[in-house]
C-alpha positions as CSV (number, residue, x, y, z in Angstrom):
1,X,0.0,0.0,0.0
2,X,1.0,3.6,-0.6
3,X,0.4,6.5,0.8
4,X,-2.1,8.9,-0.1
5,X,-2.2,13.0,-0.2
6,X,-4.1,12.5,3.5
7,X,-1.4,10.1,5.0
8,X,-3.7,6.8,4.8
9,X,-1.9,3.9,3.4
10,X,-5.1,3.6,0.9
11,X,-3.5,3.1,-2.3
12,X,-2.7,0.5,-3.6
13,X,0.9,0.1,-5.7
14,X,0.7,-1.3,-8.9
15,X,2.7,-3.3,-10.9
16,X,3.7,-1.2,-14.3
17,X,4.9,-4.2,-16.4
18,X,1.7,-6.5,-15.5
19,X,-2.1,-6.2,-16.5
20,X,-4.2,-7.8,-13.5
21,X,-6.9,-8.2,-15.3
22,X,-5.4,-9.9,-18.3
23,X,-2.7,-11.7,-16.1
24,X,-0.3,-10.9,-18.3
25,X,2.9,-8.7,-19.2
26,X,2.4,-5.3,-20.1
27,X,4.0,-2.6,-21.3
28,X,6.7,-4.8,-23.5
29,X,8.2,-6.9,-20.7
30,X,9.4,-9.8,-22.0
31,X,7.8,-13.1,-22.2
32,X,8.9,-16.4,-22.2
33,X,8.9,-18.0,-25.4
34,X,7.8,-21.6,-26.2
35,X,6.4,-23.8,-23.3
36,X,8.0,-23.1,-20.5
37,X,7.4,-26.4,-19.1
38,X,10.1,-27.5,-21.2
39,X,12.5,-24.8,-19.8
40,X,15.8,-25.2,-18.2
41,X,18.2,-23.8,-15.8
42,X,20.0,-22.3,-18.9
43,X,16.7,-21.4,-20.6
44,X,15.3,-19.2,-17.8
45,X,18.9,-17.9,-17.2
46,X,18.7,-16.3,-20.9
47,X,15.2,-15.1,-20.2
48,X,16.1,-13.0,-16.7
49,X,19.1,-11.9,-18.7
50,X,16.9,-10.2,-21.3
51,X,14.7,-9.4,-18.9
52,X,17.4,-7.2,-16.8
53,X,18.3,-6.1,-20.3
54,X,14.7,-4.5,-21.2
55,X,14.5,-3.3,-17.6
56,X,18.1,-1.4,-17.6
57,X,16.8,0.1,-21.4
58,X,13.6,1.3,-20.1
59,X,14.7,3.0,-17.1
60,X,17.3,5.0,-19.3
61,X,14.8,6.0,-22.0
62,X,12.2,7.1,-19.5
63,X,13.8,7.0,-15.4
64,X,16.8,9.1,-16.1
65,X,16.0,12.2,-16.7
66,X,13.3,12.7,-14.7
67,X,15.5,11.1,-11.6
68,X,18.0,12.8,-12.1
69,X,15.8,16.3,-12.1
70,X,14.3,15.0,-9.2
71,X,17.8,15.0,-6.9
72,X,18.5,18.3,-8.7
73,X,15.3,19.9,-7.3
74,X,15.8,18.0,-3.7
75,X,18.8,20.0,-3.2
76,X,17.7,23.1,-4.6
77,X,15.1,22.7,-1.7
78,X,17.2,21.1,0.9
79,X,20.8,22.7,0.1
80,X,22.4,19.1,1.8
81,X,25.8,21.0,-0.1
82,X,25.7,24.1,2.8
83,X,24.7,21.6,5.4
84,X,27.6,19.5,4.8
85,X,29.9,22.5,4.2
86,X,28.5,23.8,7.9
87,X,29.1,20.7,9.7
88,X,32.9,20.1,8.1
89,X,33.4,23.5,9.4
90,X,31.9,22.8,13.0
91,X,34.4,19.7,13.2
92,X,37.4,21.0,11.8
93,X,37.0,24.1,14.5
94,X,36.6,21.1,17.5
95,X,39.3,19.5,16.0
96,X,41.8,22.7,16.0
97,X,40.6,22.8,20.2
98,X,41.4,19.4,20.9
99,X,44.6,19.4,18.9
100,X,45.7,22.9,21.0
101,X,45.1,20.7,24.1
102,X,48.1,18.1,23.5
103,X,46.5,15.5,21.2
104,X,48.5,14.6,17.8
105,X,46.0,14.9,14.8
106,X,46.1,11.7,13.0
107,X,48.1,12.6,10.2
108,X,50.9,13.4,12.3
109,X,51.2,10.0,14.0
110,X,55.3,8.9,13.2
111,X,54.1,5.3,13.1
């Protein structure tokens, strides 16, 4: 179940690549060919393989991009970038107090 606009796991997820009412692929996922009573080990390793295949193509065609705008706009909103840049700064500046006390920062261990 997913979650829907009022917070209530009401919706159900559904599978893109299968038609539940046909009980059948969709979308152009691959099929086993022949009867697949007759397949072997090496048989059904051929068919995951182009399976894996048509998945890795489809998710470049149409996933991509639109992932890819989607981290872009999630750090536009969250700047993680400053964050990070605040917190190296916090720790370098406890660092430099605790090295002033007597302890040897670890790149200066002679062993």
């Amino acid at each position: 179940m997913q979650e829907d606009e009022s917070g209530e796991f009401a919706l159900k997820v559904t599978n893109y690549f299968w038609d539940e009412e046909g009980k059948k692929p969709a979308h152009g996922f691959p099929i086993p060919e022949g009867n697949r009573d007759d397949y072997t080990k090496d048989d059904w390793k051929i068919f995951f393989l182009q399976v894996r295949k048509f998945l890795i193509n489809y998710t470049r065609a149409n996933m991509e991009e639109k992932i890819g705008q989607a981290v872009y706009d999630r750090k536009m909103a969250h700047r993680e970038s400053d964050d990070l840049a605040a917190e190296t700064a916090e720790a370098k500046l406890n660092d430099e107090v605790r090295y002033d006390q007597g302890e040897i920062p670890p790149g200066e261990v002679p062993f």
